[in-house]
N, C-alpha and C positions, 0 to 999 in steps of 0.2 A: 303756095301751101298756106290755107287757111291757119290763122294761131290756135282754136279748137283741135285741127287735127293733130298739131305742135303738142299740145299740151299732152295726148295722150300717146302719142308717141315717149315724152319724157316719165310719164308716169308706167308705161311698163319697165323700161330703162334700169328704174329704180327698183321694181318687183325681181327684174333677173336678178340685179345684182344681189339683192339679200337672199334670196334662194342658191345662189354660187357660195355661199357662206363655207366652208371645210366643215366635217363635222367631228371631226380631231380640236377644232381649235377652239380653245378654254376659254370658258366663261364663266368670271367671279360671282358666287353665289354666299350669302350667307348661311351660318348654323342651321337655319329653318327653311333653306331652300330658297330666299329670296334673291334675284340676280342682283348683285351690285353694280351699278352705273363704270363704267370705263373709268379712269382718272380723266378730267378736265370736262366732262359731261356734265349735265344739272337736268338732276332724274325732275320729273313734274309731277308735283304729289298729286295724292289721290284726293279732289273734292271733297269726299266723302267721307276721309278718314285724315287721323291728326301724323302730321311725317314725325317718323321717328328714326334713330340711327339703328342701321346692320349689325343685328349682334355679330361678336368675333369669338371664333374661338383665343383660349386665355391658356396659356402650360402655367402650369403653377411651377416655381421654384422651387428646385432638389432640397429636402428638407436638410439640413446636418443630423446627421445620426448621434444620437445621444453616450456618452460614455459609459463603457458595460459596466450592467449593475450588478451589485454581489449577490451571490446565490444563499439566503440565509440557509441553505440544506446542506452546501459544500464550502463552505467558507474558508479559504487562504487564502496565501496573500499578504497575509499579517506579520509585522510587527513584533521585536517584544519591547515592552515600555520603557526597561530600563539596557543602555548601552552593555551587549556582552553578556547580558543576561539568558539564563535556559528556565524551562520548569523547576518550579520547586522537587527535591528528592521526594521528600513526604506527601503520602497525599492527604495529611489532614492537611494541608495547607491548598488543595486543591478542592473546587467546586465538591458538591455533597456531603463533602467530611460532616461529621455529625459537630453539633453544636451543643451538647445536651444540656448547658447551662443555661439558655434560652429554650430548650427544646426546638430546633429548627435543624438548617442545613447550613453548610459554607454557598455562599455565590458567587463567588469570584475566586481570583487567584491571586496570592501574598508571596511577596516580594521581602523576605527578612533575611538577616545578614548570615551569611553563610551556607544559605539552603536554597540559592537558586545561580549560583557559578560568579556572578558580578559581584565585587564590591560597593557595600552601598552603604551609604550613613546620611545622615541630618541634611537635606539639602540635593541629594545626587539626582540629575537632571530626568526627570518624569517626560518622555516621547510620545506623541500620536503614535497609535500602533494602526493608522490606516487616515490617508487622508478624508475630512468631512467639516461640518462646521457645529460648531459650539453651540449646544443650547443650556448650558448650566457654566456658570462659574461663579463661584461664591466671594466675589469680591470682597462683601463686607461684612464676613465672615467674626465673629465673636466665639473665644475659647465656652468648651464646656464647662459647667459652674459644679461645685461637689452639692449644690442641692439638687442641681440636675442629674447628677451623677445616682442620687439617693435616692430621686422621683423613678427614675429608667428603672431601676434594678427594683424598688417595689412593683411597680406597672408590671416587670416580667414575670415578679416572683405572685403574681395576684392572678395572672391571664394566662401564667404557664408556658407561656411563650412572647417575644419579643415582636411588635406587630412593625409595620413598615415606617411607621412616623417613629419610633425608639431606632428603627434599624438604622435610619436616615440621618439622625443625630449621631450616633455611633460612629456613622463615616465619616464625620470632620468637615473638613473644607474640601470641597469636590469641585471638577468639570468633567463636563458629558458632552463627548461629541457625536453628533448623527452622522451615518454613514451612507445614509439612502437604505432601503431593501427594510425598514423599521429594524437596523440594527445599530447600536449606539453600546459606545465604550465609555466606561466609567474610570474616574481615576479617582482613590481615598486617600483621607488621613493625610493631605499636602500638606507642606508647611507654608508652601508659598504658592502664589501663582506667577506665570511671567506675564512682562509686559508687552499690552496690547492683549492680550487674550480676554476676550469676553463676549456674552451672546450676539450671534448674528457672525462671527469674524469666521472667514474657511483657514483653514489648519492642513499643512501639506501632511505627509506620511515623515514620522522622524522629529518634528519640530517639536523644541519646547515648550512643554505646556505648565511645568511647576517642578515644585523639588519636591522629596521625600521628607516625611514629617510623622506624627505620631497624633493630629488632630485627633479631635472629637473620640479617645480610649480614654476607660479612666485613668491610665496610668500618666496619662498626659499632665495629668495635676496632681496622683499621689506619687508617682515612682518617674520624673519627668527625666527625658532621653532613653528609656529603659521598652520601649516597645516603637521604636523606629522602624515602618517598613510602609510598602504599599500594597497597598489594597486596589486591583483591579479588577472591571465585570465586561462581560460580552454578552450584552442583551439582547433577545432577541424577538420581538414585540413585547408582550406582559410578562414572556420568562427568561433562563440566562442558559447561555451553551451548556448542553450535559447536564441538562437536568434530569435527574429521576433516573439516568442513566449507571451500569456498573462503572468501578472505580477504572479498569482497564479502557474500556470504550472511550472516560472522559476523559484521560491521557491521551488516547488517540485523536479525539478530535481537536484538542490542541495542538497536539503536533501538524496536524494538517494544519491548523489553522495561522501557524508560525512557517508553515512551509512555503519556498521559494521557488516555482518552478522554472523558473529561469536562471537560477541560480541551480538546481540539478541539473538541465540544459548545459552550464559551464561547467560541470563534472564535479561541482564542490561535494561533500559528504552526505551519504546519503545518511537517513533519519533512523533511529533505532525502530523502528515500524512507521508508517503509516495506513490509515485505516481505506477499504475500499466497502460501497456498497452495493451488493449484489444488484444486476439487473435483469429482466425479464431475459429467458432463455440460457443467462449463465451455471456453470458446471465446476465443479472443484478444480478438475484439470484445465476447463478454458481461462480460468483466474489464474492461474500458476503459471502456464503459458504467458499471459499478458505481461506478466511482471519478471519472467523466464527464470520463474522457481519450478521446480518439484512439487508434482499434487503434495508427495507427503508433506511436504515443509508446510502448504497451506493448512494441513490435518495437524499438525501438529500444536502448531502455534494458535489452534481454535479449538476449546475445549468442549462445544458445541457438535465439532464434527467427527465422527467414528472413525470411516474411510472416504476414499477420495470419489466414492460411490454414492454418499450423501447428498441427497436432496436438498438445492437451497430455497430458499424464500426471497422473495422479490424485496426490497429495499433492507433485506439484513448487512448488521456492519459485519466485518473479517480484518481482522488486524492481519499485514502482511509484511514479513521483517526485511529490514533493508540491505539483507543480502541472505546468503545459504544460513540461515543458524537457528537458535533459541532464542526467542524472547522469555526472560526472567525477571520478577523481581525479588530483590534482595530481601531476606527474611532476617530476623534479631539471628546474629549467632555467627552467618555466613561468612566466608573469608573468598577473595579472587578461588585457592587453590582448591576447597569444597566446592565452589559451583564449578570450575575447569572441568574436577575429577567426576561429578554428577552428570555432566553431558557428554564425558568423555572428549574434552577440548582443553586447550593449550591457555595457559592464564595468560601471557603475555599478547596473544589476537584479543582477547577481551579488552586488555589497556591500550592495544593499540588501533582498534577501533575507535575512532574519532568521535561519534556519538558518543559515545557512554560517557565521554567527559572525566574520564576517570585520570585529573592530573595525578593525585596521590593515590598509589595504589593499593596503601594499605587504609586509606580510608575510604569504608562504603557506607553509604547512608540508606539506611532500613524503609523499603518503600520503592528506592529509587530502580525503575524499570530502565533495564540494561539488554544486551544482544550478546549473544556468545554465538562467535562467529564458527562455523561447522560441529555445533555441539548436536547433539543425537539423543532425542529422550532416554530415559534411565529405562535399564531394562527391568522389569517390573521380577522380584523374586520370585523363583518359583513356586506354586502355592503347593501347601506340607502334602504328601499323601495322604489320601481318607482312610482312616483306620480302617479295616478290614476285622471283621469278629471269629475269632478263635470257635470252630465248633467242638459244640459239646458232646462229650460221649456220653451215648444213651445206653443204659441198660439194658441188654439182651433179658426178654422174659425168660422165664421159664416152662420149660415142654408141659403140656396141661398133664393133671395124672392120671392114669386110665382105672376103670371102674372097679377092676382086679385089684389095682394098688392100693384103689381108697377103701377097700371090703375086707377091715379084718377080721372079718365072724369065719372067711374060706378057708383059715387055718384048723 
C-alpha cells in the first residue's frame, strides 16, 4: 500500500468521524452566538481580527428590598411624643385653631398640663413619634431676649401676621426628624436636648430626644415656668397634617395617625373613630359592611350624608366610630347624664368605654370628642302644625229689586 493512498484513507477516517457527531450533544456558544472552544482546547485566532474574550452571560444579584415607606396620604403608625399621652381635649390646642393675635393658624399639636391624659412638667422625656434621622437640633441654642421679644411682636403688629422667621424663634429650641416620604416631625419649646442627638444621627421610634420646657414664649422670660408644654408638627412637604382641613376630620387624622394596627390585631381598644377614605366604586353599605357596622351608623356619624343611598366621592374622608354608637363632642354646659339621655344611652358605657379616657367622670373637657356606645340620634321634635285660616263668612247679597218695586209713581 502506497503512503499517498495511506494518507487518504486516514483523511476520510477523520470526515466520518466528525459527521457521526449526535446532534443532541451541546455546544458551548457565547451571548452572540460565538462557539466557545471545549475546556483544555486553544481556539486559533483569527488573522485578521484582534482575539477577544466570550462574552458571558452575568445574573445580577437579588436587590434587598427597601423598608416600606410611609404613605404621606395614610399615615399611622405613630407615636405619641410624650409617655401615656392622648390628644389634647381642646381643639384650640389642635392644628388650625385660630391664632388671631398673629392672624394665622395653629400647626402642630400642644402637649400642656392637664389637657392631654399624661403628666407633664419641666423636663418630662420628649419621644420620636416614628423612627428617622435628625436634621435640626439646636444645640447651641441662646434664650430669647425681651428686645427680641419687643422686635417679634411689633414685626406682627406691622405685617398683621407673624411670618415664618418670628414663627421659628417663637419655637425655642427644636429638633426635626426626617422620616423619609418628605415627612418630618417637629419637636418645640425643649428645655433640653439629650445626649448624642444631633444632625445626621438615626433616632429608633420611642427614643429620647429632650425634655419639656417653655423655650423661645415670651413667658419664658416675663412669667418663667408658667407656660411649660410642648409643641409638636407633622410635616408634610411645605405644609403640616390637616391643614385647611374641618376641626372633626383633623381629629381623625390624628387618630389614625397614633393608631396601632398591630396592636388592634392584639384586640387592645379600639379608637373613638377612625377616619376611612372612600375608594373608587364604594357604597354607604359596602363601608359599613367592612368595618361590620350598620349603613345607618355610617349616616349618621357623617353629617355630609342623608341616607345610606348617598352618593360617595372618590377620596372623601368618613369618620367611622369604633363600635355601634355616636360620636360626640362635648359642648360648654354638658354633663355624662345630658349626653346619655340625648342619645338615649347609658352613662356608665360612655365611662366605660376605654377611649374616651374618661378617668373622672364628672370631669368633661369642652371640645373633647367622645363615643356613646349604642346611643341613637335624637329624635328631631315634631314640627308645630301649619296654621290653617279660619274662613270667613261672606255676605249673602241681596235679591236685586224688581222694576215694580223700584216704580213708586204705580201707586
Amino acid at each position: 500500500m502506497s503512503a499517498r493512498w495511506l494518507a487518504t484513507v486516514l483523511a476520510l477516517a477523520v470526515i466520518l468521524l466528525a459527521c457521526t457527531r449526535s446532534e443532541n450533544e451541546d455546544v458551548a456558544v457565547s451571548v452572540d452566538g460565538t462557539p466557545i472552544p471545549p475546556p483544555g482546547s486553544t481556539a486559533t485566532p483569527d488573522p485578521t481580527t484582534a482575539p477577544r474574550e466570550p462574552a458571558k452571560l452575568v445574573q445580577r444579584p437579588t436587590e434587598t428590598p427597601e423598608p416600606d415607606a410611609l404613605d404621606p396620604d395614610n399615615l399611622t403608625g405613630f407615636t405619641h411624643p410624650v409617655e401615656g399621652a392622648c390628644l389634647p381635649f381642646t381643639y384650640l390646642l389642635m392644628p388650625n385653631a385660630p391664632r388671631l393675635y398673629r392672624n394665622g393658624v395653629h400647626e402642630g399639636v400642644d402637649i400642656y398640663p392637664g389637657y392631654a391624659c399624661a403628666h407633664v412638667e419641666e423636663g418630662t422625656p420628649i419621644l420620636a413619634v416614628y423612627a428617622g434621622e435628625v436634621i435640626r437640633a439646636d444645640l447651641g441654642y441662646v434664650d430669647i431676649t425681651p428686645q427680641q421679644i419687643e422686635e417679634l411682636a411689633a414685626r406682627t403688629a406691622r405685617q398683621g401676621y407673624s411670618d415664618p422667621e418670628t414663627l421659628d424663634i417663637y419655637r425655642g429650641r427644636q429638633v426635626w426628624i426626617d422620616h423619609g416620604s418628605g415627612v418630618v416631625s417637629r419637636y418645640a419649646h425643649l428645655a433640653s436636648i439629650a445626649e448624642g442627638i444631633k444632625v445626621g444621627v438615626e433616632v429608633r421610634q420611642g427614643q429620647v430626644i429632650g425634655g419639656m420646657g417653655e423655650s423661645g414664649t415670651p413667658e419664658s422670660y416675663l412669667a418663667p415656668g408658667t407656660d411649660i408644654h410642648l409643641h409638636y408638627e407633622i410635616r408634610i412637604g411645605d405644609s403640616f397634617l390637616g391643614a385647611d382641613l374641618p376641626e372633626d376630620i383633623v381629629r381623625g387624622l390624628y387618630e389614625r395617625l397614633f393608631r396601632d394596627p398591630a396592636a388592634e390585631a392584639d384586640g387592645r381598644p379600639a379608637p373613638v373613630f377612625s377616619l376611612y377614605t372612600v375608594q373608587a366604586g364604594d357604597t354607604v353599605s359596602s363601608i359599613a359592611e367592612q368595618f361590620r357596622l350598620t349603613a345607618l351608623l355610617v349616616v349618621w356619624n357623617n353629617a355630609e350624608i342623608e341616607d345610606p343611598a348617598t352618593r360617595l366621592e372618590e377620596g372623601q374622608l368618613l369618620r367611622i366610630p369604633g363600635m355601634d354608637g355616636i360620636i360626640h363632642e362635648v359642648r360648654p354646659g354638658e354633663t355624662l347624664t345630658l349626653i346619655a339621655d340625648r342619645y338615649g344611652a347609658n352613662a356608665g358605657a360612655i365611662v366605660n368605654f376605654e377611649a374616651n379616657r374618661l378617668s373622672n367622670p364628672d370631669l368633661l373637657h369642652v371640645g373633647a370628642t367622645i363615643l356613646v356606645p349604642y346611643g341613637r340620634p335624637p329624635v328631631p321634635p315634631p314640627a308645630p302644625p301649619t296654621p290653617t285660616a279660619t274662613p270667613q263668612a261672606t255676605a249673602t247679597p241681596a235679591p236685586a229689586a224688581s222694576e215694580d218695586e223700584g216704580d213708586d209713581s204705580s201707586e
